[in-house]
C-alpha positions in Angstrom: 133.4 50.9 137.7 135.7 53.2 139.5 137.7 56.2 138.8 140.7 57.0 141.0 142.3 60.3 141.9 144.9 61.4 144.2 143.6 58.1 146.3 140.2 58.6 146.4 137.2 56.4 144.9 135.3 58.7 142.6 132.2 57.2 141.0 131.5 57.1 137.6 128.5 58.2 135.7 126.2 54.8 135.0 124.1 55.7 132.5 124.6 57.9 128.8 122.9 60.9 129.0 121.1 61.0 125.6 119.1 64.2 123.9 116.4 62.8 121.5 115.6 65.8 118.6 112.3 65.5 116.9 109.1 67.5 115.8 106.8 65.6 113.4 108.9 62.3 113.8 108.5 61.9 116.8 105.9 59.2 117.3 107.6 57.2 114.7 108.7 53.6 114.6 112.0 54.1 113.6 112.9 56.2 116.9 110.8 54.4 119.2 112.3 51.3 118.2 116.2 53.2 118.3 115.2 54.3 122.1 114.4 51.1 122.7 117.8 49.4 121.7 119.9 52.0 122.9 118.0 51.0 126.4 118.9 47.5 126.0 122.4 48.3 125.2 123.0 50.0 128.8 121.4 52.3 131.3 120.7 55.6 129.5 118.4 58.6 130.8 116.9 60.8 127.8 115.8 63.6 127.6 113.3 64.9 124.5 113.7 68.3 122.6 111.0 69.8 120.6 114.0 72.1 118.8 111.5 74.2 116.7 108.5 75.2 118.5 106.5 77.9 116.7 103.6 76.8 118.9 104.3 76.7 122.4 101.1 74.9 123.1 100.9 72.7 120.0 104.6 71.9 121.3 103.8 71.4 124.8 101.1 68.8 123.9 103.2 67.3 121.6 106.0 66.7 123.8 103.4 65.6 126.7 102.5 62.8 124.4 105.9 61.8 123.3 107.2 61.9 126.7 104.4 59.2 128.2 105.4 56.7 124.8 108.8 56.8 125.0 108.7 56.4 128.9 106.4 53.0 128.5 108.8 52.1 125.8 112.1 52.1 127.7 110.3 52.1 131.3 111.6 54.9 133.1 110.9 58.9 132.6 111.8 61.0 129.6 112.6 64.6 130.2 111.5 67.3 128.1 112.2 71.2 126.5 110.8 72.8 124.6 112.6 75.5 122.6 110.3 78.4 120.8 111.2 79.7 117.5 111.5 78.7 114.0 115.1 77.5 114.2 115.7 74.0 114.8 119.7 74.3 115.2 119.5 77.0 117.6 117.2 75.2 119.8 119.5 71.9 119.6 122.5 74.7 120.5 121.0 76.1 123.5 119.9 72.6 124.8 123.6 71.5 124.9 124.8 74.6 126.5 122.0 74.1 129.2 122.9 70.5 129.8 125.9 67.6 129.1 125.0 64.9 127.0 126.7 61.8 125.6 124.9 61.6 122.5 122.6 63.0 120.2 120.0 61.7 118.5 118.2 63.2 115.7 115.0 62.1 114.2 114.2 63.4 111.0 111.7 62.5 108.4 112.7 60.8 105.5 111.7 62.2 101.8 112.5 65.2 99.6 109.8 67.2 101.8 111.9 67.0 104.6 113.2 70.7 105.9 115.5 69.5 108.3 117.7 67.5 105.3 117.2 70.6 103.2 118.7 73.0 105.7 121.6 70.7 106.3 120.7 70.1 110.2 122.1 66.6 110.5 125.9 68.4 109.7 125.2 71.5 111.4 124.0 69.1 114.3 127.5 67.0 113.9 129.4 70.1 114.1 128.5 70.5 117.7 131.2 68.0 118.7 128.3 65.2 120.7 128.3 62.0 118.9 125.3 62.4 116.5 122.9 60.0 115.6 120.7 59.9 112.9 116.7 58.6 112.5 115.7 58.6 109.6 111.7 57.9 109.8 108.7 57.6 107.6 105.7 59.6 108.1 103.0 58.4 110.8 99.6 58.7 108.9 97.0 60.4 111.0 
């Protein structure tokens, strides 16, 4: 697909840039198997954000981890940031200003324990204009 201006191919973008948000969900079923079909729907590069990182090295680890599942699961690299602090939203908020993205995709753990419902991210989240997505994902025993 082409784009035309003033006589002059431009090409377009082939793939949906996509920002995956977890923490504790993110070696879940339910968003492994939501990369996975959005990769079978069309090309898509994603990239992984640890939004709440009170750890930097427990977060770092973490996303290290995530980053080699996902990429086996959709065959191609996952990139990855890591944003330190206790403040989910604001890490989502500075990852968009950093970057353009054609989605968002939110992971979040399912249940009455789950902060990220009780502090209302999901809307907060929507509120940032990028079509939102939301995982809703049970608890990996360990």
């Amino acid at each position: 697909m082409e784009t035309f201006y003033d006589g002059s191919a431009v090409e377009a973008r082939d793939s949906r840039r996509i920002l995956i948000v977890a923490h504790r969900s993110v070696a879940t079923p339910a968003l492994v198997e939501s990369v996975r079909r959005r990769t079978e729907a069309g090309p898509c590069k994603f990239a992984l954000l640890i939004p709440d990182a009170s750890n930097p090295i427990v977060a770092a680890w973490t996303l290290r981890c995530a980053r080699r599942m996902l990429s086996k699961t959709i065959g191609a690299p996952v990139d990855g940031i890591v944003a330190e602090g206790d403040d989910a939203y604001a890490g989502i908020a500075a990852a968009v200003r950093g970057a353009e993205y054609d989605e968002i995709m939110l992971s979040i753990l399912s249940g009455p324990g789950s902060g990220w419902l009780h502090e209302g991210l999901p809307a907060r989240v929507d509120a940032l204009g990028i079509p939102l997505t939301v995982v809703m994902a049970d608890a990996v025993a360990t």
